[in-house]
Short mmCIF file of the C-alpha atoms (twelve columns), coordinates in Angstrom:
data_MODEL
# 
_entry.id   MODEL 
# 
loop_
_atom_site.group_PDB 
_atom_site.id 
_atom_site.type_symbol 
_atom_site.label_atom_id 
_atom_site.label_alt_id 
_atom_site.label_comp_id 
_atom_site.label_asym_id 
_atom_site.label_seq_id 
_atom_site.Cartn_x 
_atom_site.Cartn_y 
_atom_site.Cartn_z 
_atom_site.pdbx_PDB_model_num 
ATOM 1   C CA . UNK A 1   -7.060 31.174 -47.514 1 
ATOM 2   C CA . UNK A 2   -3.988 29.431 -46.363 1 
ATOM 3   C CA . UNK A 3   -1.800 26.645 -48.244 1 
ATOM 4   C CA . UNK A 4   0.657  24.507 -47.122 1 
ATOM 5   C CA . UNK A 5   2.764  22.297 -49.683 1 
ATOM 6   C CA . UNK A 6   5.220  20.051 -48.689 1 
ATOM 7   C CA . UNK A 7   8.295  18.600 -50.539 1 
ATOM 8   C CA . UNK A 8   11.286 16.378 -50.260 1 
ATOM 9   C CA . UNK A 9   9.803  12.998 -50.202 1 
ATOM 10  C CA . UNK A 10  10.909 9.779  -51.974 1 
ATOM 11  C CA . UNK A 11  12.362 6.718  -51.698 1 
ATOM 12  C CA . UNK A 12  15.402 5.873  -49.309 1 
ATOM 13  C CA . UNK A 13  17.108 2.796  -47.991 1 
ATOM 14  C CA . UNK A 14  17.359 2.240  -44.627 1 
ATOM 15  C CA . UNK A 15  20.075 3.699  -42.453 1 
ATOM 16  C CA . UNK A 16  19.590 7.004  -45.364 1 
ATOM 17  C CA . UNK A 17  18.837 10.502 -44.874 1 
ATOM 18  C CA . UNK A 18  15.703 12.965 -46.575 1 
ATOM 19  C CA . UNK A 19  14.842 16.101 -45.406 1 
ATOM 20  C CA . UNK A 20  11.362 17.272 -46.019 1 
ATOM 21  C CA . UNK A 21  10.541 21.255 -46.574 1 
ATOM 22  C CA . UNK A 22  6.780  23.106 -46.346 1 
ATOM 23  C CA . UNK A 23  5.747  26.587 -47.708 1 
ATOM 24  C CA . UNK A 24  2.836  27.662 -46.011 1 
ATOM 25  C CA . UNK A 25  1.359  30.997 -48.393 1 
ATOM 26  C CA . UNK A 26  -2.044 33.118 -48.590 1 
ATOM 27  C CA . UNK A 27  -3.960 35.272 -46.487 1 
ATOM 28  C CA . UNK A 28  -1.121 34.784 -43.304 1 
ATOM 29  C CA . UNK A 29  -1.112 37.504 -40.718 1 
ATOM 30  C CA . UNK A 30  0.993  34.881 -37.983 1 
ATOM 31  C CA . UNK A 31  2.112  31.783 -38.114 1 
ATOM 32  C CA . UNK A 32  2.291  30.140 -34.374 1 
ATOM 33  C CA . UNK A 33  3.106  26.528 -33.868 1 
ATOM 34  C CA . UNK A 34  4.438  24.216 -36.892 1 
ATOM 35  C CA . UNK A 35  4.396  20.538 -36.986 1 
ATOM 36  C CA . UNK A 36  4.589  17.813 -38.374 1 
ATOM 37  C CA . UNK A 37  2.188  14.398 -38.627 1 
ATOM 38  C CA . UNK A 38  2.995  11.212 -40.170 1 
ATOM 39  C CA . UNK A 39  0.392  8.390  -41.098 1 
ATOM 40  C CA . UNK A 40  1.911  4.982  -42.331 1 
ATOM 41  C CA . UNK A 41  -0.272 2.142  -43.783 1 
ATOM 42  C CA . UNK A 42  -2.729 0.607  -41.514 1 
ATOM 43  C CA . UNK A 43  -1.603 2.988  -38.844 1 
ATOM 44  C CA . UNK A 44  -3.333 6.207  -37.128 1 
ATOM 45  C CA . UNK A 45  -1.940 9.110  -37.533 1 
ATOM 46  C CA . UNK A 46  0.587  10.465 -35.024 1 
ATOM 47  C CA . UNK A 47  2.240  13.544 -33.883 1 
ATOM 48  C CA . UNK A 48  6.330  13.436 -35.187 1 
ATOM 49  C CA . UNK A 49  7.565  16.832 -34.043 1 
ATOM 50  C CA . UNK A 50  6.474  20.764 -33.397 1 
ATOM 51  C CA . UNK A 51  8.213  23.827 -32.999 1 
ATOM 52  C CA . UNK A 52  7.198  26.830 -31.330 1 
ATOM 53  C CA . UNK A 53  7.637  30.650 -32.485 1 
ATOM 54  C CA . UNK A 54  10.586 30.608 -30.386 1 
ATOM 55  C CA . UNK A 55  11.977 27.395 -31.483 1 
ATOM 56  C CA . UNK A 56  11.242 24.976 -28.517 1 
ATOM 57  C CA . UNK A 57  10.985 21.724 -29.774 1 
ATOM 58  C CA . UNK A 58  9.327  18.240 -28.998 1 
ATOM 59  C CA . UNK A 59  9.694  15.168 -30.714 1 
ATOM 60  C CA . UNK A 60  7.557  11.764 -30.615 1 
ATOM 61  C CA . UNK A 61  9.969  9.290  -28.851 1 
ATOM 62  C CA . UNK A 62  10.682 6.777  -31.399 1 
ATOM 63  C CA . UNK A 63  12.481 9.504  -33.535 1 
ATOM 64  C CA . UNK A 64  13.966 11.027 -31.210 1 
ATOM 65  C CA . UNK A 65  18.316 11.228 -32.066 1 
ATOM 66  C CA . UNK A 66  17.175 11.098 -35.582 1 
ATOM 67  C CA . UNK A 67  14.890 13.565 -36.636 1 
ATOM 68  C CA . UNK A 68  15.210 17.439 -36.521 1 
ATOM 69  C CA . UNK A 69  12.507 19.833 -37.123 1 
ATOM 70  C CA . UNK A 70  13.048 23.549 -37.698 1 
ATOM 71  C CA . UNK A 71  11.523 27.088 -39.063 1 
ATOM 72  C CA . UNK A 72  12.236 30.546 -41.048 1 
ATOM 73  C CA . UNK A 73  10.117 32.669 -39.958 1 
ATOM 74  C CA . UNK A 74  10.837 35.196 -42.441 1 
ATOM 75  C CA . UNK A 75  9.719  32.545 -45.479 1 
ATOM 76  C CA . UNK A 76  6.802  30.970 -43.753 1 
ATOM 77  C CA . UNK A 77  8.761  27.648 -44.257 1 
ATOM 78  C CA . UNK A 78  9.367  24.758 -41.758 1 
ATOM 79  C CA . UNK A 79  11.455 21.409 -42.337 1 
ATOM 80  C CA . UNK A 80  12.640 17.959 -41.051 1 
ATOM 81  C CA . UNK A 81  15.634 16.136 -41.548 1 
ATOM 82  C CA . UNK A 82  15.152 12.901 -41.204 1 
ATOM 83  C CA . UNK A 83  18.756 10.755 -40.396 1 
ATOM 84  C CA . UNK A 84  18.607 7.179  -39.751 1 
ATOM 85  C CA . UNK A 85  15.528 5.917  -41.130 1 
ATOM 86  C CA . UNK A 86  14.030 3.103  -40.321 1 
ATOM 87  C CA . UNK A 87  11.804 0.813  -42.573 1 
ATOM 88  C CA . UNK A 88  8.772  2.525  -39.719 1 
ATOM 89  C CA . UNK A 89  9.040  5.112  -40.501 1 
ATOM 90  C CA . UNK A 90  7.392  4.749  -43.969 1 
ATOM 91  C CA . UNK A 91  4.428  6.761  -44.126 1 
ATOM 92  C CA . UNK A 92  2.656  9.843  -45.698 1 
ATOM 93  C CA . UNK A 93  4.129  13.034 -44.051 1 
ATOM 94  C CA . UNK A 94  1.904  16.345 -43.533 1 
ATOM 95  C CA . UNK A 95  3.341  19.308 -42.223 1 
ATOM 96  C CA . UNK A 96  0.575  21.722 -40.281 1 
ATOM 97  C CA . UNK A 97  0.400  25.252 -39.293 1 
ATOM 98  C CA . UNK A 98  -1.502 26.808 -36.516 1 
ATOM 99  C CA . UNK A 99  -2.329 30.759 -38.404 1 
ATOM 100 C CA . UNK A 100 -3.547 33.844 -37.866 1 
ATOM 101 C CA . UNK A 101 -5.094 34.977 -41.139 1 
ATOM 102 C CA . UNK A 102 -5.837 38.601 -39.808 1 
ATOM 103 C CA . UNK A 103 -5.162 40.889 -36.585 1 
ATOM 104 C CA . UNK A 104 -8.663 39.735 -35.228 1 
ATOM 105 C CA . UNK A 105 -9.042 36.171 -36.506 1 
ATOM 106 C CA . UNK A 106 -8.944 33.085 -34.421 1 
ATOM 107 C CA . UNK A 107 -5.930 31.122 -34.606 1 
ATOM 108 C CA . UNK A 108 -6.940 27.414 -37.086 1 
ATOM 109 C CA . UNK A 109 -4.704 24.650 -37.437 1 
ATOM 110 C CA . UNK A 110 -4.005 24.209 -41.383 1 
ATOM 111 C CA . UNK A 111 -2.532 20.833 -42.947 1 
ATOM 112 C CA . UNK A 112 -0.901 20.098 -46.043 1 
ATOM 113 C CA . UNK A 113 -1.349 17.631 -48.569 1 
ATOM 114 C CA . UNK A 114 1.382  14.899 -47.595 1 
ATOM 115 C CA . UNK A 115 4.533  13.780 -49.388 1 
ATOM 116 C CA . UNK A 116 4.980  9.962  -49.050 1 
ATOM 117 C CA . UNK A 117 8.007  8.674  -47.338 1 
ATOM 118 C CA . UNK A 118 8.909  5.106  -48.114 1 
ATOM 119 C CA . UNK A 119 12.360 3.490  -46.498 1 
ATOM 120 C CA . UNK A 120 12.890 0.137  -47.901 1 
ATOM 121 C CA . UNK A 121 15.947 -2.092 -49.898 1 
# 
């Protein structure tokens, strides 16, 4: 009942900036946490950055200084600006929401399809 779609990827040099946007839309009575995950080839997937409903933030360390997550609450949308990329941080990016789909429901964790990310010359 919920959708996320993400946008924004493509191909960047190193040292080069992309930001990355996600609509979450559907059956969406709160959104809680937003995210987002990253899994580059032959790697697991890891945990890049979340923001809360009031807009604390934590970032995996190795893009820390470079990488900037945020939310609009009002447009169900979240984003990351990615500055100073690094040839690493190629990868397939998902965004996630944790939702409330009703006043009674539990709260689920819901995941995009992934934009691919790839930093190279």
């Amino acid at each position: 009942q919920v959708q996320l779609v993400e946008s924004g990827g493509g191909l960047v040099q190193p040292g080069g900036s992309l930001r990355l946007s996600c609509a979450a839309s559907g059956s969406i009575f709160s959104i809680y946490t937003m995210a987002w995950h990253r899994q580059g080839p032959g790697k697991q997937r890891e945990l890049v950055a979340s923001i809360s409903t009031d807009g604390s933030t934590n970032y995996a360390d190795s893009v820390k200084g470079r990488f900037t997550i945020s939310r609009d609450n009002a447009k169900n949308t979240e984003h990351l600006q990615m500055n100073s990329l690094k040839p690493e941080d190629t990868a397939v990016y998902y965004c996630t929401a944790v939702v409330r789909t009703t006043n009674t429901a539990p709260l689920r964790n819901y995941w995009g399809q992934g934009t691919q990310v790839t930093v190279s010359s």
